[in-house]
C-alpha positions in Angstrom: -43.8 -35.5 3.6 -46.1 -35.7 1.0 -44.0 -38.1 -1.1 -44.0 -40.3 1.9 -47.7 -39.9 2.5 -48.4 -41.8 -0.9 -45.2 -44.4 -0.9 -47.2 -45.7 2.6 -50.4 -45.4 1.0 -49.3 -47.6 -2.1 -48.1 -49.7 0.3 -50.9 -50.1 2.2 -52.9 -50.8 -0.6 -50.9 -53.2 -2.3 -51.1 -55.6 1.2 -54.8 -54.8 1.5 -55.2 -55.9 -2.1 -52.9 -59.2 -1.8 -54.7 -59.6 1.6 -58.7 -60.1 0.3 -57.4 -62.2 -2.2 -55.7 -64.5 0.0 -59.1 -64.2 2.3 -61.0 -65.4 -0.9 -58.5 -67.9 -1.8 -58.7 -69.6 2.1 -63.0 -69.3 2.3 -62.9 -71.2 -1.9 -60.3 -73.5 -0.6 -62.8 -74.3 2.4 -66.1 -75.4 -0.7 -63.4 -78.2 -1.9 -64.3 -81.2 -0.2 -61.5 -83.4 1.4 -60.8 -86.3 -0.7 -59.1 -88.5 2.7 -59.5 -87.5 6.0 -55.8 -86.3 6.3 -54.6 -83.2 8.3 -53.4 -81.0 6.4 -54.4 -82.2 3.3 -55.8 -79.0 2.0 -52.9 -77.2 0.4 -52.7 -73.5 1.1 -54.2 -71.9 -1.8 -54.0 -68.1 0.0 -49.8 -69.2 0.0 -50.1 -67.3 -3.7 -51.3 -64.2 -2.6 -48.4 -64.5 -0.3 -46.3 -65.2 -2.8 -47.5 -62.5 -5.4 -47.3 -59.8 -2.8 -43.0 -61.2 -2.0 -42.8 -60.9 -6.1 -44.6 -57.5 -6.5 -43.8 -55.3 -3.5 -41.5 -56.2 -0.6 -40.6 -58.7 2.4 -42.3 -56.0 4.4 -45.4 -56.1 2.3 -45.5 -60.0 1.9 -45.1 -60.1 5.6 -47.5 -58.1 6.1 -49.9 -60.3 4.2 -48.7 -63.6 5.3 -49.7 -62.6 9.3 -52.9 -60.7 7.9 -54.3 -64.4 6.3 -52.9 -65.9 9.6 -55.6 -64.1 11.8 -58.1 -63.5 9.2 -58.1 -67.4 8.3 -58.6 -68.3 11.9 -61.4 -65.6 12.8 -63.0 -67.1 9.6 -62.9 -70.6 10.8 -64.1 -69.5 14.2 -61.0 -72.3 16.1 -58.0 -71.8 17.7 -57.2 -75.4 16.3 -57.4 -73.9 12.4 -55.2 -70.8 13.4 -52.8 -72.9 14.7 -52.8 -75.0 11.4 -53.0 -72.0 9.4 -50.4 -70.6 11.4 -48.2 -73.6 11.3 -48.4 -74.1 7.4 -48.0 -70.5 6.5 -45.2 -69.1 8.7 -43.1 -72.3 7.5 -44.5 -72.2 3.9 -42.9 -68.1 3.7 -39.7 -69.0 5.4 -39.6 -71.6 2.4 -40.5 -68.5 -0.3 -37.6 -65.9 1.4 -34.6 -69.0 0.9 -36.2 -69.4 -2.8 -36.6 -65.8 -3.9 -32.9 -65.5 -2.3 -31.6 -68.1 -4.8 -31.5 -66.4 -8.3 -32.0 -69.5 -10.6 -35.1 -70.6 -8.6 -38.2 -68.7 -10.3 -41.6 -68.9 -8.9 -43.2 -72.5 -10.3 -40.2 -74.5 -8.2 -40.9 -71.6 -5.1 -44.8 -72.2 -4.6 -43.9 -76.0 -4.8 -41.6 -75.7 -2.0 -43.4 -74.1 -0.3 -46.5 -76.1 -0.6 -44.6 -79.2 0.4 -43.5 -76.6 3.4 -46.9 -75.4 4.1 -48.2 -79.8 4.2 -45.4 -80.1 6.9 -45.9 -77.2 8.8 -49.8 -78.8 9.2 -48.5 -82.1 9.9 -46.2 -80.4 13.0 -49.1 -78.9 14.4 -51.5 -82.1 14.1 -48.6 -83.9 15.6 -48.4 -81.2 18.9 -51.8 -81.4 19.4 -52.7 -85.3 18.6 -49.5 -86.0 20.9 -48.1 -88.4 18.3 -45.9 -88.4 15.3 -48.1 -91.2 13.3 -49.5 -88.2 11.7 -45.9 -87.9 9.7 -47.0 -91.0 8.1 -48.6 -89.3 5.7 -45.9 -86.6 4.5 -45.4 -88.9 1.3 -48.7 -88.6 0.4 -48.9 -84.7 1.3 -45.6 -83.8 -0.6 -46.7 -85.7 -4.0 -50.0 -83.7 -3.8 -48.6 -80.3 -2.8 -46.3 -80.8 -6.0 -48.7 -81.2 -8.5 -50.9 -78.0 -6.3 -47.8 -76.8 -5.8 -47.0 -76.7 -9.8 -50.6 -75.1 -10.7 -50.4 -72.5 -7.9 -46.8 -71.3 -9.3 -48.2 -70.8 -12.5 -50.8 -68.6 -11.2 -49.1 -66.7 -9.4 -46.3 -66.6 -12.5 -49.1 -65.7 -14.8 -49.9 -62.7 -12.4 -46.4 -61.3 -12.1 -45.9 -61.4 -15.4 -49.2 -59.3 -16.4 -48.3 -56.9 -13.9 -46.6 -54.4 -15.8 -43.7 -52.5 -14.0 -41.5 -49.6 -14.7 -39.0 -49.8 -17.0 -36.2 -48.3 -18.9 -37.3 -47.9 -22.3 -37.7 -46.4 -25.6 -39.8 -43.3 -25.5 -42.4 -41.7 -28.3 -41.4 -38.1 -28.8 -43.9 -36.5 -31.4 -44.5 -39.5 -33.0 -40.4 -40.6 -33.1 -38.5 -42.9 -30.2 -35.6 -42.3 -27.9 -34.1 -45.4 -27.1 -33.1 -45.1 -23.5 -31.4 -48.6 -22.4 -30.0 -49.6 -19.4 -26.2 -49.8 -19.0 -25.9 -47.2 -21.7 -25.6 -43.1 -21.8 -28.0 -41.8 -24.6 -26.5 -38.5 -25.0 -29.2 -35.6 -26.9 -28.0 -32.7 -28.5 -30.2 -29.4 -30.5 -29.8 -26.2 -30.8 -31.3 -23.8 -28.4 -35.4 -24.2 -28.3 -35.0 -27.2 -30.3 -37.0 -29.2 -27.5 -34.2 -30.7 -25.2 -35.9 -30.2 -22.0 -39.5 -31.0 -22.9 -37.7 -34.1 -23.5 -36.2 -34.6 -20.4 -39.3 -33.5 -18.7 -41.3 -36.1 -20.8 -39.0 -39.1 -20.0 -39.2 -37.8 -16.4 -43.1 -38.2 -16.7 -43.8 -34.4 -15.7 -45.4 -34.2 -18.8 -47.2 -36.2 -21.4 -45.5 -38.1 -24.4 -46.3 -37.6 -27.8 -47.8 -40.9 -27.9 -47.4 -44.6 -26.1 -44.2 -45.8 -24.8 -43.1 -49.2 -26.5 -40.9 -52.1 -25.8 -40.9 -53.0 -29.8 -37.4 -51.0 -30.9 -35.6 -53.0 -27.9 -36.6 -56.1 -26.3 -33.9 -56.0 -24.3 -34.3 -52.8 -22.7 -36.9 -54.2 -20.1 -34.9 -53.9 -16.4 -36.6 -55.3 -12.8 -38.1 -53.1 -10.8 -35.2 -52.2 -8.9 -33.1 -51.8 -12.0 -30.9 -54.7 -12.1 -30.6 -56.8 -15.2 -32.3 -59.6 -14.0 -35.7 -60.3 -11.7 -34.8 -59.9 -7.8 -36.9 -58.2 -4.6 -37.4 -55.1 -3.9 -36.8 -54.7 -0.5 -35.6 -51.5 -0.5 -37.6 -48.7 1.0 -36.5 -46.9 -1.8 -39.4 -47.1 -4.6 -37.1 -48.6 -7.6 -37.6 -48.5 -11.0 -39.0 -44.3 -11.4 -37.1 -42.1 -13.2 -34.9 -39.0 -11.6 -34.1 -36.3 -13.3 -31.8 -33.0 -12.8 -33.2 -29.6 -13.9 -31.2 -27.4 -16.0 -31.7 -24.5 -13.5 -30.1 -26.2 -10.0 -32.0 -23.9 -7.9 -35.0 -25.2 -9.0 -34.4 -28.3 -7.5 -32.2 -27.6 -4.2 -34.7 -27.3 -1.9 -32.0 -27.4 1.8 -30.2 -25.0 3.1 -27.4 -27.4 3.7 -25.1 -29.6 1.1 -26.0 -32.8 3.0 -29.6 -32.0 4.2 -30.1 -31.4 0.1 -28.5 -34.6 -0.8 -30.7 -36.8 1.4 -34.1 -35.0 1.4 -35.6 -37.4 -1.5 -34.3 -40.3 0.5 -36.1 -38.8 3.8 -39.3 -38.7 1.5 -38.8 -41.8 0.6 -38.7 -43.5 4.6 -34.8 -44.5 4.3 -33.9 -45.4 7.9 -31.7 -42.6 8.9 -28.4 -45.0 9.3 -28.8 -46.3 6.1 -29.3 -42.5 4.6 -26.3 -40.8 6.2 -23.7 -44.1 4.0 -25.7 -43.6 1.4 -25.2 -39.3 1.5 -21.9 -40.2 2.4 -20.7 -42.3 -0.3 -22.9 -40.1 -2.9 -20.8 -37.3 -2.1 -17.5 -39.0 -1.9 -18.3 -40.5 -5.6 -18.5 -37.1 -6.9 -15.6 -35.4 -5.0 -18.3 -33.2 -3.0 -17.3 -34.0 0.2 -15.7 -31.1 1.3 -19.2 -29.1 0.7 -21.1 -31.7 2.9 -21.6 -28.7 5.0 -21.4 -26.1 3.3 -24.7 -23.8 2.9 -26.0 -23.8 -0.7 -26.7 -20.1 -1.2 -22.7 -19.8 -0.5 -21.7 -22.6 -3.6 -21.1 -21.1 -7.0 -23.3 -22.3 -10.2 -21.2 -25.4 -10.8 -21.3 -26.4 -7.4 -25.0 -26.2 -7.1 -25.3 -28.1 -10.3 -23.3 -30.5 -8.6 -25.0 -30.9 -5.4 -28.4 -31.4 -8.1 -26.5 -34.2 -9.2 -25.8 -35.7 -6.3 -29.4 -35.6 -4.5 -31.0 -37.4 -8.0 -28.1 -39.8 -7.9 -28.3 -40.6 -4.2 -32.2 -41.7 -4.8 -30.4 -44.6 -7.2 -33.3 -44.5 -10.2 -33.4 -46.7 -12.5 -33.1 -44.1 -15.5 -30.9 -40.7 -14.6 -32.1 -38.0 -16.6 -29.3 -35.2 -17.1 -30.7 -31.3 -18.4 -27.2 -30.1 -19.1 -25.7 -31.0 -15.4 -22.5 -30.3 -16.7 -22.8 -27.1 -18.5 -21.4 -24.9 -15.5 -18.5 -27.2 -14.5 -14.7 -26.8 -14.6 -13.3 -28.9 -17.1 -11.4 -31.1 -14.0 -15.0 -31.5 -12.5 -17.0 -32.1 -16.0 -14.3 -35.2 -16.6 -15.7 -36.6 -13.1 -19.0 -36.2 -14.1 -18.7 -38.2 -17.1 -16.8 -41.0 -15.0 -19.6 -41.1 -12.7 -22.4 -41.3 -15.6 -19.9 -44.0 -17.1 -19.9 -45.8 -13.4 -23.7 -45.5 -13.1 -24.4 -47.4 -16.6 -22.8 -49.8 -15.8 -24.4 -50.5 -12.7 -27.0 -51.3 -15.1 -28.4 -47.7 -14.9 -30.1 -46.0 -18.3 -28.6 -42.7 -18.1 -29.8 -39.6 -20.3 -27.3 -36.7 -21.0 -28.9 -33.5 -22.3 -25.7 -31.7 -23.2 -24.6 -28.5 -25.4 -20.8 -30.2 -25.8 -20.5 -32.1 -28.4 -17.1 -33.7 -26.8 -19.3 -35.3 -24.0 -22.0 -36.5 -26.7 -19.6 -38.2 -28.8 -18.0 -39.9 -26.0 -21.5 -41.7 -24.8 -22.9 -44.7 -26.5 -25.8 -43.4 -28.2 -26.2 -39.8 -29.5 -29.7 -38.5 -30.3 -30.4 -35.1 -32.2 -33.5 -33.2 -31.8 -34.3 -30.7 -34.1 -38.2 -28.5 -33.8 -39.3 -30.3 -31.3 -38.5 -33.9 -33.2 -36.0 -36.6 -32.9 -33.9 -36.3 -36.2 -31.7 -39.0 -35.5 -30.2 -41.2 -33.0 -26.9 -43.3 -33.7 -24.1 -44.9 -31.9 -21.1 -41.9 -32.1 -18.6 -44.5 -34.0 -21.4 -44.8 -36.8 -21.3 -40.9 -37.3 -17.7 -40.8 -37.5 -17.9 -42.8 -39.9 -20.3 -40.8 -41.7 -19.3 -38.6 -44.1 -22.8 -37.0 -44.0 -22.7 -36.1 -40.1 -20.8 -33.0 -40.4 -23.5 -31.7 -42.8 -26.4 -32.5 -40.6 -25.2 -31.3 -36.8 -23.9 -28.2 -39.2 -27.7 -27.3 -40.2 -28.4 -27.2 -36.9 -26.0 -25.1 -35.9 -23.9 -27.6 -34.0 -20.0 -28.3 -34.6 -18.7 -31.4 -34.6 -15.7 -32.2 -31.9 -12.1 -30.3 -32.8 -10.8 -34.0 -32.7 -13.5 -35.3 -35.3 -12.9 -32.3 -38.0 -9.0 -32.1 -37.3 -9.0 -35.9 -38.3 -10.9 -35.3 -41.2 -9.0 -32.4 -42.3 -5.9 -34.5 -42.1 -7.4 -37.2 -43.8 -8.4 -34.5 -46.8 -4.7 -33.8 -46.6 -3.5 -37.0 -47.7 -2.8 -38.6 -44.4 -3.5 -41.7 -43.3 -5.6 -40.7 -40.2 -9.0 -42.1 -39.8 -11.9 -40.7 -38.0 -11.9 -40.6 -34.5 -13.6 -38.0 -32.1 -11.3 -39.1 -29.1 -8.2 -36.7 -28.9 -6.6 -39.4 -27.0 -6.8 -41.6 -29.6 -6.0 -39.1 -32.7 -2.6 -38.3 -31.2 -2.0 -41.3 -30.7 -2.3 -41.7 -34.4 -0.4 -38.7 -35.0 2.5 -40.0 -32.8 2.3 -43.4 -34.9 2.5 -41.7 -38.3 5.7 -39.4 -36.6 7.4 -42.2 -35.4 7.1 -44.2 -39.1 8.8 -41.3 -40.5 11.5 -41.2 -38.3 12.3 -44.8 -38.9 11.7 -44.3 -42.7 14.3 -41.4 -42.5 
């Protein structure tokens, strides 16, 4: 409940915000003096606020905003005449930004254009109600050239804004003065020996405690994801708050907070005001996804270590972060049910997820696309696994810190040491298959 408590008072201050400054945009808009006495000739400044707020928050939110400068703009005027203009412009101004925001290619200079020449007609419909005629559509040429070049400067404002606004993003991470390169659409695997300073890692990527210094964007410009952690700008309209980072303790009890599979699974989305319906699909599917349904409900102090682990799992996943932060998720699981968990970290990144895999097997960390070690409390190294098998030197350096490289990896190079033709591989799939291509080539030669 607390959780919730702050999500609605963000929100609440993110429309009051958005709403004084559309409040001060409509009373500076009123000290410009009309150049032709044309309804509707002033252009809507306050539509940017409206537009910030869709860009920033929510629909919700912007809605929130657009019917707040509605009322406040005709209380400030003092006439039922200016509400219904304000009224008139604005409502058909937003329906403009929703169709705009909708269309992926359209960004926000083109948006506050449309809907400045939107806002000019909406005025024009409510002069033309109220004057009985439709002469006052005479004008629309003249109002639609204007509102684009308004249109134009207001976009870039409100462009300028959004773009200032910084917002939470998957991302390298300082850790005692090094980076971790957490990407989204990838699985960053970190191994160490015991105490080496895995989980003050996860906890500092989670943000429950400080980093060694500021994050930066600098090793990757390409690991900067929307708030809602898609690859490219969109709304976020879900209730969920997108774009935080989850995280799954080591120790499952310390995060299973139900008495039930199911209730566990959806309490963070109950804290964070997902409408019941939408929670139980979203449980539901969770669940399925990780072959869990069975223990839907099941009481947790009934499930074994693994199982617990799992049902961890499946409350951080069912929350849909942006960045997925694993302490060893996998360490208690049956072999069958650590396989699935690896296809579901696989599935996740590429939903565009950044996924971090604290793990003791090596097997799992080779098999992810980036592999960082950390060694006394500091990142030694971070490579893609195919670039350490083909390092010579790799066996050495996971060796000094008391780490084995996987059976595949050092059977390979044993072979290879032997005179065969093999080359490095830390798939098992893939050195059999080399094995039955060298058996087969003897054959033939015999």
């Amino acid at each position: 409940m607390e959780q919730q408590r702050i999500v609605r008072i963000r929100r609440l201050a993110q429309v009051a915000l958005m709403s004084a400054l559309a409040l001060v945009l409509s009373y500076l808009e009123t000290m410009i003096p009309l150049p032709f006495a044309v309804p509707g000739i002033k252009l809507g400044l306050a539509n940017i606020a409206v537009l910030i707020a869709l860009c920033l928050c929510d629909v919700r939110s912007a809605t929130l905003v657009m019917l707040i400068k509605v009322l406040a703009s005709g209380f400030l005027f003092g006439s039922p005449l200016m509400l219904a203009y304000s009224a008139g412009g604005t409502l058909l101004a937003f329906a403009g930004m929703l169709v705009c925001r909708a269309i992926p290619w359209i960004d926000l200079v083109p948006t506050s254009m449309v809907a400045a020449i939107l806002h000019n007609t909406g005025q024009l419909a409510v002069a033309a109600f109220f004057l009985s005629t439709t002469a006052v559509f005479l004008t629309l040429p003249v109002l639609a050239f204007a509102a684009c070049i308004t249109g134009f400067l207001t976009g870039l404002v409100a462009q300028g804004v959004v773009a200032a606004v910084p917002t939470p993003t998957a991302r390298p991470y300082r850790f005692e003065g090094e980076e971790l390169a957490v990407e989204p659409g990838k699985i960053t695997a970190v191994v160490g020996r015991n105490g080496s300073g895995k989980t003050t890692l996860a906890l500092k990527i989670a943000g429950l405690l400080p980093l060694g210094g500021e994050p930066s964007n600098a090793a990757n410009p390409n690991s900067a994801i929307c708030p809602c952690g898609a690859a490219s700008p969109c709304d976020a309209a879900d209730s969920r708050i997108a774009g935080f980072t989850g995280i799954a303790f080591q120790n499952p009890d310390n995060q299973i907070v139900s008495s039930i599979v199911e209730d566990d699974c959806a309490f963070g989305l109950e804290n964070r005001d997902v409408p019941r319906s939408e929670m139980r699909a979203i449980v539901g599917e969770t669940l399925s996804g990780l072959d869990l349904s069975e223990l839907a409900n099941r009481p947790v102090a009934e499930l074994s270590g693994g199982e617990k682990q799992q049902v961890a799992t499946a409350g951080l996943i069912a929350m849909s972060p942006a960045t997925l932060v694993f302490d060893e998720s996998a360490a208690m699981l049956s072999p069958c049910a650590r396989k699935r968990f690896m296809a579901h970290c696989r599935r996740l990144a590429s939903e565009g997820k950044a996924v971090v895999l604290i793990t003791h097997s090596m097997d799992d960390a080779f098999a992810c696309d980036s592999l960082a070690l950390v060694s006394k409390g500091r990142i030694v190294l971070q490579e893609a696994p195919h670039k350490l098998v083909q390092n010579s030197q790799a066996g050495a350096t996971f060796a000094n810190e008391g780490l084995e490289l996987p059976f595949a990896l050092e059977f390979a190079q044993k072979l290879k040491n032997s005179g065969l033709p093999v080359r490095p591989s830390a798939s098992e799939e893939d050195l059999c298959a080399q094995l039955a291509g060298l058996l087969a080539s003897k054959e033939v030669a015999q």
